[in-house]
KOLNULUM-461980 format. One record per residue (C-alpha): x, y, z. Coordinates in nm, 2 decimals. Each point is the difference from the previous one (the first is absolute). Last residue first. Layout:
// KOLNULUM-461980
+--------+--------+--------+
!     px !     py !     pz !
+--------+--------+--------+
!      X !      Y !      Z !
...
+--------+--------+--------+
***
This chain:
// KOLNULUM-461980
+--------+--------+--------+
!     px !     py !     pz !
+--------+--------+--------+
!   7.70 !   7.08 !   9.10 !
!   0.28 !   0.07 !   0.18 !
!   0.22 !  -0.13 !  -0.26 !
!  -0.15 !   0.24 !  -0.28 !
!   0.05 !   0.30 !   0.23 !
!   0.39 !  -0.08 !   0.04 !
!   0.03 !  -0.07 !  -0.34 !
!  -0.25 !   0.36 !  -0.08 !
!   0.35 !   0.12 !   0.21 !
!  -0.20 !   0.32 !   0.16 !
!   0.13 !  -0.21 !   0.40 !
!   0.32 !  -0.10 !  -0.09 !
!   0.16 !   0.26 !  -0.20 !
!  -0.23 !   0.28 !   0.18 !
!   0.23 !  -0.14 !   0.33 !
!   0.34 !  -0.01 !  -0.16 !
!  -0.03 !   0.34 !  -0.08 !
!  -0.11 !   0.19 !   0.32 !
!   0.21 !  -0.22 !   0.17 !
!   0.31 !   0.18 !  -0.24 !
!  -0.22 !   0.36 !   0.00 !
!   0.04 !  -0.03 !   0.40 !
!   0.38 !  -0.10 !   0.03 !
!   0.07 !   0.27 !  -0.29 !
!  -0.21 !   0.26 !   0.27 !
!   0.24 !  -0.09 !   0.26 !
!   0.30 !   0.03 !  -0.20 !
!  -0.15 !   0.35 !  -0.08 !
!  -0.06 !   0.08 !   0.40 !
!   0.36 !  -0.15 !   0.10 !
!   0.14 !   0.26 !  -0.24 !
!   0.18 !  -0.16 !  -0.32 !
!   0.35 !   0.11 !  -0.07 !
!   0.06 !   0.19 !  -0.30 !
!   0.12 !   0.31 !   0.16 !
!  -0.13 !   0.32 !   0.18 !
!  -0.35 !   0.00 !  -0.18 !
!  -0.18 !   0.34 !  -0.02 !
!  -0.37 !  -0.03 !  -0.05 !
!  -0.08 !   0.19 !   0.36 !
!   0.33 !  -0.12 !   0.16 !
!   0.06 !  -0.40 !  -0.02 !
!   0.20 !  -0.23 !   0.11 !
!  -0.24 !  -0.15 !   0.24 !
!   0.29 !  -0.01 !   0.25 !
!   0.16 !   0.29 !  -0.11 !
!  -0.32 !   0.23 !   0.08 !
!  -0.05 !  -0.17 !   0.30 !
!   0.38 !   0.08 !   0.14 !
!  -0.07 !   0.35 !  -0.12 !
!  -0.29 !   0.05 !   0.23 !
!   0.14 !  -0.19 !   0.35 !
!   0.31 !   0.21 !  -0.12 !
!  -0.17 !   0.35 !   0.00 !
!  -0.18 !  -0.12 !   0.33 !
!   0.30 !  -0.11 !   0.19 !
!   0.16 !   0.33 !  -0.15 !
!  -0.29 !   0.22 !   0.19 !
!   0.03 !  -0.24 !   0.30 !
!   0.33 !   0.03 !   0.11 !
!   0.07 !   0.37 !  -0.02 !
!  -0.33 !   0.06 !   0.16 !
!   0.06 !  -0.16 !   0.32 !
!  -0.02 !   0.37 !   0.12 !
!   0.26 !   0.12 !   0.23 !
!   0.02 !  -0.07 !   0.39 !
!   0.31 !  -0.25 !  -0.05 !
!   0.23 !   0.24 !  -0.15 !
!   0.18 !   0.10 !   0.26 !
!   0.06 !  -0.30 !   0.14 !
!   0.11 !  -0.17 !  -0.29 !
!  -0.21 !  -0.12 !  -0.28 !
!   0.07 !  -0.31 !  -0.12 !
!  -0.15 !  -0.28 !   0.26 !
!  -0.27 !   0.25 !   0.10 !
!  -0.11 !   0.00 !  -0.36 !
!  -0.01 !  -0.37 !  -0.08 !
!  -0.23 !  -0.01 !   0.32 !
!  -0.23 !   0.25 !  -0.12 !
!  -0.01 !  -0.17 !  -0.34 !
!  -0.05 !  -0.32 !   0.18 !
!  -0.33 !   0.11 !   0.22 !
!  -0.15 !   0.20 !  -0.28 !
!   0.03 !  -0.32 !  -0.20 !
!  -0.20 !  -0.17 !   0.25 !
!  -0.02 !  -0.38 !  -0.21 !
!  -0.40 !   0.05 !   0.01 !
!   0.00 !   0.33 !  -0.04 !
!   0.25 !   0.06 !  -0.31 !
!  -0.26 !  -0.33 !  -0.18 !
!  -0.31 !   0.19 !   0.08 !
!   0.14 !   0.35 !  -0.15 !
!   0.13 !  -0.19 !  -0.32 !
!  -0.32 !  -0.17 !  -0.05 !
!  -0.21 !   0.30 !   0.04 !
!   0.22 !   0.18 !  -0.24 !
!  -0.04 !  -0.29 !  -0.25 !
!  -0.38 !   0.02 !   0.03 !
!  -0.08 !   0.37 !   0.04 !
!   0.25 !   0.01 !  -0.37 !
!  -0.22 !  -0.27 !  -0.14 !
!  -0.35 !   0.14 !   0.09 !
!   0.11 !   0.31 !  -0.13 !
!   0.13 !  -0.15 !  -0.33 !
!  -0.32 !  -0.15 !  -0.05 !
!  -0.23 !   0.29 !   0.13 !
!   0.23 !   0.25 !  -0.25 !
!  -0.05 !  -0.33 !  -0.32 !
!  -0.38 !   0.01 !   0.08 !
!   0.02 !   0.38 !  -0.01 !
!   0.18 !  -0.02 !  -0.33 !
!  -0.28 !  -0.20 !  -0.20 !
!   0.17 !  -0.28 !  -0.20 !
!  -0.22 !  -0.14 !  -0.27 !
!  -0.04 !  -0.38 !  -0.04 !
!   0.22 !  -0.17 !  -0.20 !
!  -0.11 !  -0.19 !  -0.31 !
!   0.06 !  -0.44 !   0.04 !
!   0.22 !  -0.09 !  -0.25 !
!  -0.07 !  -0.38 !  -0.05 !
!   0.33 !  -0.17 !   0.15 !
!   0.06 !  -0.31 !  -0.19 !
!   0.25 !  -0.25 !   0.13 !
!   0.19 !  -0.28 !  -0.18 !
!   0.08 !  -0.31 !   0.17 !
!   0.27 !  -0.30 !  -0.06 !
!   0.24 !   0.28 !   0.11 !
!   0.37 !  -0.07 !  -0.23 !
!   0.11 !  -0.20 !  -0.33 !
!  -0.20 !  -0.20 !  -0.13 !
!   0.08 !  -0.20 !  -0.33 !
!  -0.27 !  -0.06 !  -0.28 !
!   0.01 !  -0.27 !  -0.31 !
!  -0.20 !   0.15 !  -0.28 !
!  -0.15 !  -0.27 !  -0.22 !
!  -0.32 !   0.03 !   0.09 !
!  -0.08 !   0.40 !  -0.05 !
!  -0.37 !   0.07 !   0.07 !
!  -0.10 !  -0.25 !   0.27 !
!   0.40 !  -0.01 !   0.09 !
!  -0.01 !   0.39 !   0.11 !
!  -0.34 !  -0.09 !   0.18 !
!   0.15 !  -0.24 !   0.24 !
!   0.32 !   0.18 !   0.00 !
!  -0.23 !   0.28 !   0.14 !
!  -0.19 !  -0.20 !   0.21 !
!   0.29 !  -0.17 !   0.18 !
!   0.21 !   0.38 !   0.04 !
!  -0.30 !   0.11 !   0.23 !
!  -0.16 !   0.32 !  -0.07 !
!  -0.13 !   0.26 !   0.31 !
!  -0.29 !   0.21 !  -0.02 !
!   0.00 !   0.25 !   0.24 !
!  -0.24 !   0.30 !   0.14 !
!  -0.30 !  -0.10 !  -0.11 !
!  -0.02 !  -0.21 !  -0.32 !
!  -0.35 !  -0.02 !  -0.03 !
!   0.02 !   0.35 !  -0.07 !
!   0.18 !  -0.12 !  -0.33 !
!   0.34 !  -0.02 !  -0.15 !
!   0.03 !  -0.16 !  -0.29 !
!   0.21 !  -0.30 !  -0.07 !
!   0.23 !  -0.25 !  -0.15 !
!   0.08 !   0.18 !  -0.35 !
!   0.30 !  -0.17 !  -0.15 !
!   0.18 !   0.36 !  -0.14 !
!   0.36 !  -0.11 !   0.16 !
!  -0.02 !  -0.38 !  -0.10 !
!  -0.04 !   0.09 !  -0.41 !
!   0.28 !   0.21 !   0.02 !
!   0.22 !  -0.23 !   0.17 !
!  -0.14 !  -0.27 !  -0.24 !
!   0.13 !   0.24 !  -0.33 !
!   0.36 !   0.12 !   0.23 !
!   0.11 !  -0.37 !   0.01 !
!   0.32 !   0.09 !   0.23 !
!  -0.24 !  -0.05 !   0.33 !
!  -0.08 !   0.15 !   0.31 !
!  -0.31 !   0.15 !   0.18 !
!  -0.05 !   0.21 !   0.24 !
!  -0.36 !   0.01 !   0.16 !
!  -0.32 !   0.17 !   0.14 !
!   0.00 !   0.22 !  -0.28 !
!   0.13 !  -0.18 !  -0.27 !
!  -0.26 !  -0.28 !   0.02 !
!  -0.25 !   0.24 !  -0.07 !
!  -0.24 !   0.17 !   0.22 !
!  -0.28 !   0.23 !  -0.13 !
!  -0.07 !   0.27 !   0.22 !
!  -0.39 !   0.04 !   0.14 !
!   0.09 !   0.17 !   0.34 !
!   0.37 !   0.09 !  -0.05 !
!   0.30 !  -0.24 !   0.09 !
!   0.26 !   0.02 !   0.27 !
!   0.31 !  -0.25 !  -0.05 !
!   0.11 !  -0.20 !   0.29 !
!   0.21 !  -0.36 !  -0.02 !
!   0.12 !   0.03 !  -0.39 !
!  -0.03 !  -0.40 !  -0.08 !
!   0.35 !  -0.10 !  -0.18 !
!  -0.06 !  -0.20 !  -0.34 !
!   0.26 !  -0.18 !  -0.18 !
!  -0.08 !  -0.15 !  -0.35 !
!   0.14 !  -0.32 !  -0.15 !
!  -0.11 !  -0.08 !  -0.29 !
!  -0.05 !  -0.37 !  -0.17 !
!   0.06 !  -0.09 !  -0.33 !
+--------+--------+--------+
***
């Protein structure tokens, strides 16, 4: 009698130099025959080496391909990716705190240089001096334009913190900031281009 079993690739797991994967690692599988689902989940496929780098990716074809080499009569549906991908763990390198000061300076110059630049070139002085004849009255026309800038620049501050949604690691809702949907758009061509180019498919094709 033939089985049916459903198999959904995981698309990113992170592995450990020299881990053993199984089929349940990389994969969810489903099936009401608990013996073959049992027998599916510890099918060793591969160890991770150096020669592995920094991903090894699995392709649904070879693993029905080995699947039916062991189990013939199993009938297999997928559902989901077509690709697995392995991220080897690669161990962080250690953070010295003056690199992270020079970092953090380099930023803040950075953004404050770009602020400055940008107020020049569209003559904010200019406007805010404007904006303050037009509402002061006579009398108060020789007084500091202080009262405009000093909450122009509290709300130039708190307008960036809303837009990236984010204070320190303080989220104001669950919205996603323009810098994090940014980073999904990344990780997403990130993905689709280790699928195609560490697919040994892909590699065999080429050859």
């Amino acid at each position: 009698m033939t089985r049916v079993i459903y198999i959904r690739l995981k698309p990113k797991q992170v592995v450990q130099m020299g881990q053993q994967i199984h089929l349940n690692d990389i994969a969810w599988i489903s099936t009401n025959n608990v013996d073959v689902k049992k027998k599916l989940s510890t099918l060793y496929l591969h160890t991770v080496t150096k020669d592995d780098q920094t991903y090894k990716v699995f392709d649904l074809f070879n693993i029905i391909e080995r699947i039916h080499t062991l189990y013939p009569e199993i009938e297999i549906e997928s559902v989901g990716a077509s690709q697995a991908i392995l991220v080897i763990y690669q161990p962080k390198p250690k953070v010295y705190p003056l690199y992270v000061l020079f970092i953090w300076l380099l930023l803040f110059v950075g953004a404050a240089m770009a602020i400055m630049n940008f107020h020049f070139d569209v003559s904010m002085e200019e406007v805010q001096s404007s904006l303050h004849n037009m509402m002061s009255s006579a009398d108060h026309k020789n007084r500091s334009v202080l009262w405009l800038q000093i909450p122009y620049s509290i709300g130039l501050g708190l307008g960036m913190i809303l837009f990236f949604n984010h204070f320190f690691k303080k989220r104001f809702n669950e919205e996603p900031s323009p810098l994090e949907v940014e980073m999904f758009n990344y990780d997403q061509d990130l993905h689709h281009y280790v699928s195609f180019n560490e697919n040994e498919l892909n590699k065999e094709d080429d050859r």
